[in-house]
FIKOLZA-1660 file (N, C-alpha, C; in steps of 0.1 Angstrom, whole numbers, plus 5000, padded with zeros to 4 digits):
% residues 188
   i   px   py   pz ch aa at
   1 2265 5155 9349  A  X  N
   1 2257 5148 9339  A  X CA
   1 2243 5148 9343  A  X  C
   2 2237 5148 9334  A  X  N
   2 2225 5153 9339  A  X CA
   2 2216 5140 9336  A  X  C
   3 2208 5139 9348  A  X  N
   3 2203 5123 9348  A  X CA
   3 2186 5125 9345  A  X  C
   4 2185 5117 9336  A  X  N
   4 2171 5115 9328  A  X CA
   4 2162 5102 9329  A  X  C
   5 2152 5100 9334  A  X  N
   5 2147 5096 9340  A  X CA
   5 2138 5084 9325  A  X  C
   6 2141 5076 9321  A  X  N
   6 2138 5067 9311  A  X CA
   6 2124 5058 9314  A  X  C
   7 2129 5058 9329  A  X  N
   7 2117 5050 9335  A  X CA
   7 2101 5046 9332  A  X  C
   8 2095 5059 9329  A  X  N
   8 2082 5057 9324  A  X CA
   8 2083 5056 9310  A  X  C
   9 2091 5059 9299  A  X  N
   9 2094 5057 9285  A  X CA
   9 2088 5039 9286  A  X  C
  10 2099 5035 9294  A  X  N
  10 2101 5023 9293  A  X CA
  10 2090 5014 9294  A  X  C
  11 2082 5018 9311  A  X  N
  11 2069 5010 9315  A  X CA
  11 2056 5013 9303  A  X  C
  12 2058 5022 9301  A  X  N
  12 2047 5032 9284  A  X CA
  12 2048 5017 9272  A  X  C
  13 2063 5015 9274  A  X  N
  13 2066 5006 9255  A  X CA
  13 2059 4992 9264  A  X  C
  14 2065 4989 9277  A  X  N
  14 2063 4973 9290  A  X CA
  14 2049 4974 9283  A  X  C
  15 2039 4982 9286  A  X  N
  15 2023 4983 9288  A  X CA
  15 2019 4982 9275  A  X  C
  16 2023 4987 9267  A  X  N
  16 2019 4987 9252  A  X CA
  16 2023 4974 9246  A  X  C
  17 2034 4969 9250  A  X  N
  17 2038 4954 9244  A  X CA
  17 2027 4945 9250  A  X  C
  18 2027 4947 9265  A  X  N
  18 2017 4936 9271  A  X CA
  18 1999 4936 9266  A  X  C
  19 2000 4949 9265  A  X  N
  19 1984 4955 9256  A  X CA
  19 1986 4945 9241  A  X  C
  20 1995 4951 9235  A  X  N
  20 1996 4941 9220  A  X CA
  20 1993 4926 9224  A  X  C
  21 2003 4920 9231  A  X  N
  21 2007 4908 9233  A  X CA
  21 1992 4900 9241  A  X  C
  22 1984 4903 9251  A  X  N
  22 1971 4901 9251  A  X CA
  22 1959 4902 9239  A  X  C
  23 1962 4914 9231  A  X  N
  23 1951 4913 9220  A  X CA
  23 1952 4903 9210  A  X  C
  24 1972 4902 9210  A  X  N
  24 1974 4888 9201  A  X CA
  24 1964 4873 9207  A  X  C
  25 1969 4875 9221  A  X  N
  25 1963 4859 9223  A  X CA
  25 1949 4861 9224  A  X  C
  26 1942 4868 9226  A  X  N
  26 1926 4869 9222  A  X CA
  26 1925 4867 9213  A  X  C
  27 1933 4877 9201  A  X  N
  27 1929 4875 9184  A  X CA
  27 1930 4859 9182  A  X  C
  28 1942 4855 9188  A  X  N
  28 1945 4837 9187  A  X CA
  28 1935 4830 9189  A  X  C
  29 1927 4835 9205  A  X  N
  29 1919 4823 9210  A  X CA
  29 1905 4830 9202  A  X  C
  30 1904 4837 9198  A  X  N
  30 1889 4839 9189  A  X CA
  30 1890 4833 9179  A  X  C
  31 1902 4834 9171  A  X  N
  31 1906 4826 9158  A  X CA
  31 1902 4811 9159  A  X  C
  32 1912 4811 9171  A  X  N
  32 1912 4793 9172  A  X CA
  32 1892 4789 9174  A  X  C
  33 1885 4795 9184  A  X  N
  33 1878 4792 9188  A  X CA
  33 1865 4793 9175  A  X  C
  34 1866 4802 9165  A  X  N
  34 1863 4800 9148  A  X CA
  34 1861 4792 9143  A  X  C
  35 1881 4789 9142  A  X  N
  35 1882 4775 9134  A  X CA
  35 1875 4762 9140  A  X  C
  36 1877 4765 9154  A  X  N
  36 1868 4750 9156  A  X CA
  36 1854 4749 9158  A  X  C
  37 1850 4764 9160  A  X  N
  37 1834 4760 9155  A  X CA
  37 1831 4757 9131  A  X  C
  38 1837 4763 9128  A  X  N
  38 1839 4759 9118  A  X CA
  38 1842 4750 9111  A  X  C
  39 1850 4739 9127  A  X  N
  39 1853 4724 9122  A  X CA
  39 1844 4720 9125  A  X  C
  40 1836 4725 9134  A  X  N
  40 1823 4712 9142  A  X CA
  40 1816 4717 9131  A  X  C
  41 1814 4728 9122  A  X  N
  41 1798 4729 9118  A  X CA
  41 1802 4719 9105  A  X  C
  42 1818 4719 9100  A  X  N
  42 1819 4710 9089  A  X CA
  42 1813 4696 9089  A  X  C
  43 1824 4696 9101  A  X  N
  43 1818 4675 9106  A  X CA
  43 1805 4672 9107  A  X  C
  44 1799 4681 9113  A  X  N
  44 1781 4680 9117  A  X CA
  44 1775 4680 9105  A  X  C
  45 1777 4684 9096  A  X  N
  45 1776 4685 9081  A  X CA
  45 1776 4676 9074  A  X  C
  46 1787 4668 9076  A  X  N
  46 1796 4655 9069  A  X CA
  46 1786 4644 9076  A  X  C
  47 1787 4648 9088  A  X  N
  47 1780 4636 9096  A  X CA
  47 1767 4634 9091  A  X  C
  48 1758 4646 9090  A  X  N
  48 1740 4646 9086  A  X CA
  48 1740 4643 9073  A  X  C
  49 1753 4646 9059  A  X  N
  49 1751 4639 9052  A  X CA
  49 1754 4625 9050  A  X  C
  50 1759 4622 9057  A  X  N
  50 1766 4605 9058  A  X CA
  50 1752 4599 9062  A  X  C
  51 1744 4606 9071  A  X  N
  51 1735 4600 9079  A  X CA
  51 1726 4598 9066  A  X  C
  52 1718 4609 9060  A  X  N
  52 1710 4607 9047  A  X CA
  52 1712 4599 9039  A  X  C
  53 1730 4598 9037  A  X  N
  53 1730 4588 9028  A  X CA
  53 1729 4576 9032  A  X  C
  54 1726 4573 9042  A  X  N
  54 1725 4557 9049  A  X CA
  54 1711 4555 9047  A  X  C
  55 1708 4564 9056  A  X  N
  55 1689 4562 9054  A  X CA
  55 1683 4557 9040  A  X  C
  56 1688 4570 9030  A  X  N
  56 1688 4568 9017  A  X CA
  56 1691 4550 9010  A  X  C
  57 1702 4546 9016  A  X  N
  57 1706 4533 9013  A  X CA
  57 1695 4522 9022  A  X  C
  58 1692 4522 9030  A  X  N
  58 1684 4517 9038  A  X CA
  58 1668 4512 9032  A  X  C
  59 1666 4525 9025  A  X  N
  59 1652 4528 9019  A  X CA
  59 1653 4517 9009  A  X  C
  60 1662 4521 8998  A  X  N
  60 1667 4516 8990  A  X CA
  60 1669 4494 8992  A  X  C
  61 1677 4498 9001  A  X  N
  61 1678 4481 9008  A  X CA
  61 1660 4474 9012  A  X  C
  62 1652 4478 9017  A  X  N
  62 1639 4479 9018  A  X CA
  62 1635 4473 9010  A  X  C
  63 1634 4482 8995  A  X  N
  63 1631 4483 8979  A  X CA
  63 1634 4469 8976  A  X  C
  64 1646 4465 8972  A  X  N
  64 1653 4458 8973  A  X CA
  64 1649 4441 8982  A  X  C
  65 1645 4443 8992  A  X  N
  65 1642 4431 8998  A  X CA
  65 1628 4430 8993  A  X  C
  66 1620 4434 8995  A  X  N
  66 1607 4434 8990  A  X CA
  66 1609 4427 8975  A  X  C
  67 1614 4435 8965  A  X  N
  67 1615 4427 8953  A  X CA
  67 1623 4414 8954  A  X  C
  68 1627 4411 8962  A  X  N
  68 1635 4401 8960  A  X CA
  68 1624 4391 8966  A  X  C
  69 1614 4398 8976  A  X  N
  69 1606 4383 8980  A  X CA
  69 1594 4382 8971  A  X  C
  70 1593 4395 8958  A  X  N
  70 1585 4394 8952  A  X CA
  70 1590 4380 8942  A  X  C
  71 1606 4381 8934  A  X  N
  71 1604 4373 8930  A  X CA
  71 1605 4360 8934  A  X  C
  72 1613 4361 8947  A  X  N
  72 1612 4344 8950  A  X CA
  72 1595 4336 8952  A  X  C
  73 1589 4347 8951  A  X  N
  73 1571 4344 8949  A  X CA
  73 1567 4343 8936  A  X  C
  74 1575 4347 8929  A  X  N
  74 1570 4344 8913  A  X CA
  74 1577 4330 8907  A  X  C
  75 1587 4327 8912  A  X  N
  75 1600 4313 8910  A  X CA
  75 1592 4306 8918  A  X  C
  76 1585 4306 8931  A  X  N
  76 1580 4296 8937  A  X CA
  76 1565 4294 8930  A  X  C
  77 1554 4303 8921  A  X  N
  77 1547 4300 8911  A  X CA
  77 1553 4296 8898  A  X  C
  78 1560 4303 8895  A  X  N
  78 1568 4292 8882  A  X CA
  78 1569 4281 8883  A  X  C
  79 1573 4276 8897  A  X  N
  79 1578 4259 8900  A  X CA
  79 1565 4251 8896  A  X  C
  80 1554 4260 8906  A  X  N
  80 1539 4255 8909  A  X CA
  80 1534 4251 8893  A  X  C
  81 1536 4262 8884  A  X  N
  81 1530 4261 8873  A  X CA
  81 1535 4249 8864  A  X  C
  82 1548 4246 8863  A  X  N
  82 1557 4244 8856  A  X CA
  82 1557 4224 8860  A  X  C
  83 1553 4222 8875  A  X  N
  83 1550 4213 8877  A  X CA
  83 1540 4208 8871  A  X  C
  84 1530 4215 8874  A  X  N
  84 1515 4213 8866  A  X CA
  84 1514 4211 8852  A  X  C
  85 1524 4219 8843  A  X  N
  85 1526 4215 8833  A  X CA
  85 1530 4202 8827  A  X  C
  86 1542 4201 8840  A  X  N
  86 1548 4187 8836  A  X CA
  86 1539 4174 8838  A  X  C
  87 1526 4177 8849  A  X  N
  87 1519 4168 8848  A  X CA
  87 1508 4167 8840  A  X  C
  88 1503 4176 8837  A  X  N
  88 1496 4176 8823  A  X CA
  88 1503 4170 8810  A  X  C
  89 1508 4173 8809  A  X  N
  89 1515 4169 8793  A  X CA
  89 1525 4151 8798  A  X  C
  90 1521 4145 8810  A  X  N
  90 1526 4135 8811  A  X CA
  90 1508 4127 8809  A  X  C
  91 1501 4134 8819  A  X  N
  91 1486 4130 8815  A  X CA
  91 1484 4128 8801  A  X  C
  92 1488 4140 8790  A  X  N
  92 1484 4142 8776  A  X CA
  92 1491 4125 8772  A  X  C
  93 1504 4123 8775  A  X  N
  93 1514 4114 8767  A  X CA
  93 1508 4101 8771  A  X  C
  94 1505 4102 8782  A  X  N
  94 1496 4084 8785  A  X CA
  94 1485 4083 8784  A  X  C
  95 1476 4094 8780  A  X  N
  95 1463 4091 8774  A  X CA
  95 1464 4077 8762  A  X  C
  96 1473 4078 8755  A  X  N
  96 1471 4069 8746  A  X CA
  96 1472 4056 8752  A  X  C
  97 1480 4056 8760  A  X  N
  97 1491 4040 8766  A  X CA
  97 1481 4035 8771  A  X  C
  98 1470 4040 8780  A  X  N
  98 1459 4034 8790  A  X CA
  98 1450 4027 8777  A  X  C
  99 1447 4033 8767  A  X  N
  99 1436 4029 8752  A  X CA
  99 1445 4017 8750  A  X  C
 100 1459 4018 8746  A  X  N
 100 1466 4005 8747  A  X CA
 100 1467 3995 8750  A  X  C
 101 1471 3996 8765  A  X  N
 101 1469 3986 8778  A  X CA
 101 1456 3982 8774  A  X  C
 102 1444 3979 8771  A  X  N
 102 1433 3976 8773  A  X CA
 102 1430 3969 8756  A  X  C
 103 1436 3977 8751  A  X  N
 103 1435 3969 8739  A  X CA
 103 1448 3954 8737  A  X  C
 104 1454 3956 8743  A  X  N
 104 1458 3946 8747  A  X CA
 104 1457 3932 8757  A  X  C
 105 1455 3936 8767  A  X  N
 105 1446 3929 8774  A  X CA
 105 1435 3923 8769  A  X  C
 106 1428 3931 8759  A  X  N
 106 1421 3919 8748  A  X CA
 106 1425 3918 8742  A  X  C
 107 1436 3918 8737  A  X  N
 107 1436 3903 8724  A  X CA
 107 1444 3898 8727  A  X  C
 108 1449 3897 8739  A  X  N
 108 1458 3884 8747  A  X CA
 108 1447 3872 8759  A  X  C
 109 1437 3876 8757  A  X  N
 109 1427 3868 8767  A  X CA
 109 1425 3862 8758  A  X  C
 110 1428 3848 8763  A  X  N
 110 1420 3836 8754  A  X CA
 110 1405 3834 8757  A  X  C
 111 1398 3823 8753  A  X  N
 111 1384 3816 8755  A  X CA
 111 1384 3814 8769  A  X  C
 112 1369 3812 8776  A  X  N
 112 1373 3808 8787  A  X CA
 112 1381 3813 8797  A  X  C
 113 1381 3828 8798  A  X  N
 113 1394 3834 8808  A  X CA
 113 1384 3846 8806  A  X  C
 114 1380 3852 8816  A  X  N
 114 1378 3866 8820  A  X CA
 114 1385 3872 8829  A  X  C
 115 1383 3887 8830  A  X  N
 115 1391 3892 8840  A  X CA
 115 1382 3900 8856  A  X  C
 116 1386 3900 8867  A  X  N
 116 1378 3907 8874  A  X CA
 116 1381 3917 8881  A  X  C
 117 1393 3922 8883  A  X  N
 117 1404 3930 8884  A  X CA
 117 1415 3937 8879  A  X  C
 118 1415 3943 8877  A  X  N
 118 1426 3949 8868  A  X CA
 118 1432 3960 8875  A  X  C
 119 1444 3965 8879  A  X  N
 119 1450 3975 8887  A  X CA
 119 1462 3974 8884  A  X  C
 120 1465 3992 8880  A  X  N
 120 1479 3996 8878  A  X CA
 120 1487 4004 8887  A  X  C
 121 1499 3998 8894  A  X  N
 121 1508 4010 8900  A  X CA
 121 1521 4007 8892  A  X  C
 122 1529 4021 8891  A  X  N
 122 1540 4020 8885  A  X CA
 122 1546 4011 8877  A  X  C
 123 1533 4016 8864  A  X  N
 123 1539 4000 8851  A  X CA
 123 1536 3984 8859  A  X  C
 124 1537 3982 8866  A  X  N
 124 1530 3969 8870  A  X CA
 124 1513 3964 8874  A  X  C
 125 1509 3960 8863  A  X  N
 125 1495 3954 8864  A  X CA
 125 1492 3947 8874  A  X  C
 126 1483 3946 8883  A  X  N
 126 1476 3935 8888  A  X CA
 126 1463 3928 8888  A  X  C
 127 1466 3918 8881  A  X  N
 127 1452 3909 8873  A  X CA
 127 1446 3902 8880  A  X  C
 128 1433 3901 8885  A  X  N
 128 1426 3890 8893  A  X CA
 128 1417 3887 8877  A  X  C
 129 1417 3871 8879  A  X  N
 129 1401 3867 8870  A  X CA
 129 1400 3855 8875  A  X  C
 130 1388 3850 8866  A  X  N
 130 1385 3836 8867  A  X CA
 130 1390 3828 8849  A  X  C
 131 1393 3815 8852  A  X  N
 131 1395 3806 8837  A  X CA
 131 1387 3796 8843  A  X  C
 132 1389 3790 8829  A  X  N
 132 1379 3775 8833  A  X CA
 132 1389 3764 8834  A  X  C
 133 1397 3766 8831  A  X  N
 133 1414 3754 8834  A  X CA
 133 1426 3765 8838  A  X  C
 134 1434 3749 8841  A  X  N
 134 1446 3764 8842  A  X CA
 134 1458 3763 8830  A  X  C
 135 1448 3751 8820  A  X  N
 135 1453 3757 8807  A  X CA
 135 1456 3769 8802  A  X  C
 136 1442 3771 8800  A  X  N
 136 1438 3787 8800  A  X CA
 136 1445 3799 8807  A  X  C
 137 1450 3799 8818  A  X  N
 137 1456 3803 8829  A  X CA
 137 1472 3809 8817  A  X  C
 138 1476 3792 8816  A  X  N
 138 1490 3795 8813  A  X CA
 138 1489 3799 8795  A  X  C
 139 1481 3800 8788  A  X  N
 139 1477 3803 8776  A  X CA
 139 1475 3818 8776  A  X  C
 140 1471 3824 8787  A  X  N
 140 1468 3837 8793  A  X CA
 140 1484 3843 8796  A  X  C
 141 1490 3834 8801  A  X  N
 141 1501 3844 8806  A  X CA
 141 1512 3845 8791  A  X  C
 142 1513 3835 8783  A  X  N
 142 1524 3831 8766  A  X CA
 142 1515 3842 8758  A  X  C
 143 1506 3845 8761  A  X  N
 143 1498 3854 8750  A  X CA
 143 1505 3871 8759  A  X  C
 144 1507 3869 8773  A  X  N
 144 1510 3883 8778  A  X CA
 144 1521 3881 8776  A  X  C
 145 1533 3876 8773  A  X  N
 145 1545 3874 8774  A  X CA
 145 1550 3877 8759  A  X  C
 146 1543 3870 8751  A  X  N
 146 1545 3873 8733  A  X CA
 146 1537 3891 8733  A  X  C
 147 1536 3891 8744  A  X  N
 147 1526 3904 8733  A  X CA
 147 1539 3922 8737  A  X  C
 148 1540 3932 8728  A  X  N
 148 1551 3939 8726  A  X CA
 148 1546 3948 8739  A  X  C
 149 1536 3948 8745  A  X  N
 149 1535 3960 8756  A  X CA
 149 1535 3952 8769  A  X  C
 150 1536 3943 8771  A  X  N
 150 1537 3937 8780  A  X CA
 150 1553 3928 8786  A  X  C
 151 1553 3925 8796  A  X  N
 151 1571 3913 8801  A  X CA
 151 1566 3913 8811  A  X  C
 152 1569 3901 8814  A  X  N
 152 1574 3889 8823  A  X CA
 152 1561 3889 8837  A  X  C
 153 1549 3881 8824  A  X  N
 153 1540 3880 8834  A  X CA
 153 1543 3869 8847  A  X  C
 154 1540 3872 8858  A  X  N
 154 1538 3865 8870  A  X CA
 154 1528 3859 8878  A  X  C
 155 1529 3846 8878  A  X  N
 155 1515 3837 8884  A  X CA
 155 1514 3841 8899  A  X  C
 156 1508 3849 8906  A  X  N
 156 1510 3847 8919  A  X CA
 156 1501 3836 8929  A  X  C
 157 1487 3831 8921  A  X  N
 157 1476 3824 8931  A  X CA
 157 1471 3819 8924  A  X  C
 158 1466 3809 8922  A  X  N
 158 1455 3797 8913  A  X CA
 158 1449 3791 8925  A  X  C
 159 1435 3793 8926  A  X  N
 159 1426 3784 8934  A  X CA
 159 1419 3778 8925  A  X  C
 160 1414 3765 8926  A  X  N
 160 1398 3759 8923  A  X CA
 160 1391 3759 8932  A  X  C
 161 1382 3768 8919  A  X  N
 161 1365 3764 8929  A  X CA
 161 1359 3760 8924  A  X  C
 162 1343 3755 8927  A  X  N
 162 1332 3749 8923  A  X CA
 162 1319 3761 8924  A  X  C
 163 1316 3768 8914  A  X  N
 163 1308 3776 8912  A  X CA
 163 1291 3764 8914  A  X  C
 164 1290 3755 8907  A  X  N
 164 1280 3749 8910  A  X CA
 164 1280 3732 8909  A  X  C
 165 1272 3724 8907  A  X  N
 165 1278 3708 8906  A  X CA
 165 1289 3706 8898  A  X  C
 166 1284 3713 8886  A  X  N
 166 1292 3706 8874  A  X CA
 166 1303 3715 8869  A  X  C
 167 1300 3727 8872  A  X  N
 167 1313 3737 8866  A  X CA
 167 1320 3740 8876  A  X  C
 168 1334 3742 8874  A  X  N
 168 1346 3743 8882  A  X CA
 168 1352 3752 8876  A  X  C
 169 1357 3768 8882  A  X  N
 169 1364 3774 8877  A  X CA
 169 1379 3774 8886  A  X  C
 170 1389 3784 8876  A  X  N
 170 1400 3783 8882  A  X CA
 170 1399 3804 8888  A  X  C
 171 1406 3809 8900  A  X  N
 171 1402 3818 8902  A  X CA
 171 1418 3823 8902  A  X  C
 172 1422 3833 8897  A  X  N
 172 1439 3830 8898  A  X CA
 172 1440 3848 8897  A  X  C
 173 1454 3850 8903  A  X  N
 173 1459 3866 8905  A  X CA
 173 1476 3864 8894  A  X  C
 174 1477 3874 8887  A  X  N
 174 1491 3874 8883  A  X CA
 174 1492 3888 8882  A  X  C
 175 1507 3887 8877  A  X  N
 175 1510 3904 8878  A  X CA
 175 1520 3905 8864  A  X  C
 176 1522 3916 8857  A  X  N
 176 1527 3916 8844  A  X CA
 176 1532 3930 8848  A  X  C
 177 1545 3934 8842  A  X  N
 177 1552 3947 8839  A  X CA
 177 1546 3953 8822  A  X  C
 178 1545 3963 8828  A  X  N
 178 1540 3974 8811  A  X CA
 178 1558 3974 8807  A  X  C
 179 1558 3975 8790  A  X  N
 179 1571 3982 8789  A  X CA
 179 1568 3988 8777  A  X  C
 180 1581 4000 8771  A  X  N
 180 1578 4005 8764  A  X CA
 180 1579 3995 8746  A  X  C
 181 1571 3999 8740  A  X  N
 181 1568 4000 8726  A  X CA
 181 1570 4004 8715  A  X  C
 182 1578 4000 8704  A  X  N
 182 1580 4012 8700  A  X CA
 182 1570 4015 8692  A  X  C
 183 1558 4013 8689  A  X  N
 183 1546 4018 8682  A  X CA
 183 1541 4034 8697  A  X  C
 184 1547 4031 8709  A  X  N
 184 1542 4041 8717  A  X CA
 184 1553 4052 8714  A  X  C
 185 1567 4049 8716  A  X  N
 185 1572 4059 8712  A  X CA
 185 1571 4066 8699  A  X  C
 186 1566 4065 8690  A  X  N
 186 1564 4072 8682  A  X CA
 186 1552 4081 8678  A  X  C
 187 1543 4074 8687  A  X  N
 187 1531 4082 8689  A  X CA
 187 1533 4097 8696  A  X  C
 188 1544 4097 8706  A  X  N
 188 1545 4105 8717  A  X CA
 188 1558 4117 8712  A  X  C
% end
């Protein structure tokens, strides 16, 4: 039998497989190493746009606060104005009531009763004068008491004094609440 020698056939296909079989895993690891620069350039991508869009939101948020301190600057002039109004147009509405108070005040003073003081806080009067009795005095207070803009006058002090031999005044402090009217409400 005649013997044939297979040997290098064999090591020829060995080399050629191992030749293939290395170009495979290079073709692999180029492949692979593609895809993953291909994933990084995606992500880097994804990421720089994400980034813009934050900035972009950022800018925007900026925008955003500024106007918002614009208006809380315009709400805190509104208040400013709005107060001012309220007090103007309360000035307007008691313009009359002060012409009142005064016209009243005279024609509740009797004879013999002047006033030397007169002072208002919050709807309550305070009256300094002189009378010549304290008739007068208490004639002064039924005339503030009967009268529609006035309640519940209060005697607080009656002195006598002697102005000169013969005349003797009475020097006296009271206090009276304003109230409303209805001749004022309707005015208003």
């Amino acid at each position: 039998m005649a013997r044939i020698n297979l040997l290098p056939w064999r090591e020829e296909l060995r080399e050629e497989r191992r030749k293939r079989f290395l170009l495979a895993l290079v073709g692999a690891l180029v492949g692979a190493v593609g895809v993953t620069l291909i994933a990084l350039q995606y992500i880097n991508s994804a990421v720089d746009h994400q980034l813009a869009r934050n900035a972009h939101i950022s800018e925007q948020i900026a925008v955003l606060d500024e106007r918002i301190k614009q208006i809380s600057d315009l709400k805190a002039r509104r208040q400013q104005l709005l107060e001012r109004m309220r007090i103007i147009q309360d000035l307007q509405g008691n313009r009359p009531v002060s012409g009142r108070i005064f016209d009243q005040l005279v024609r509740t003073l009797p004879d013999g009763v002047y006033f030397t003081e007169v002072k208002m806080e919050d709807r309550t009067l305070y009256i300094k004068g002189v009378a010549e009795s304290n008739n007068r005095v208490s004639d002064l207070m039924r005339n503030l008491d009967s009268s529609d803009l006035f309640d519940a006058p209060s005697l607080t002090e009656v002195k006598a004094t002697t102005a000169g031999q013969l005349d003797q005044a009475n020097v006296f402090q009271l206090t009276v609440r304003q109230t409303r009217a209805a001749g004022m409400e309707d005015e208003q």
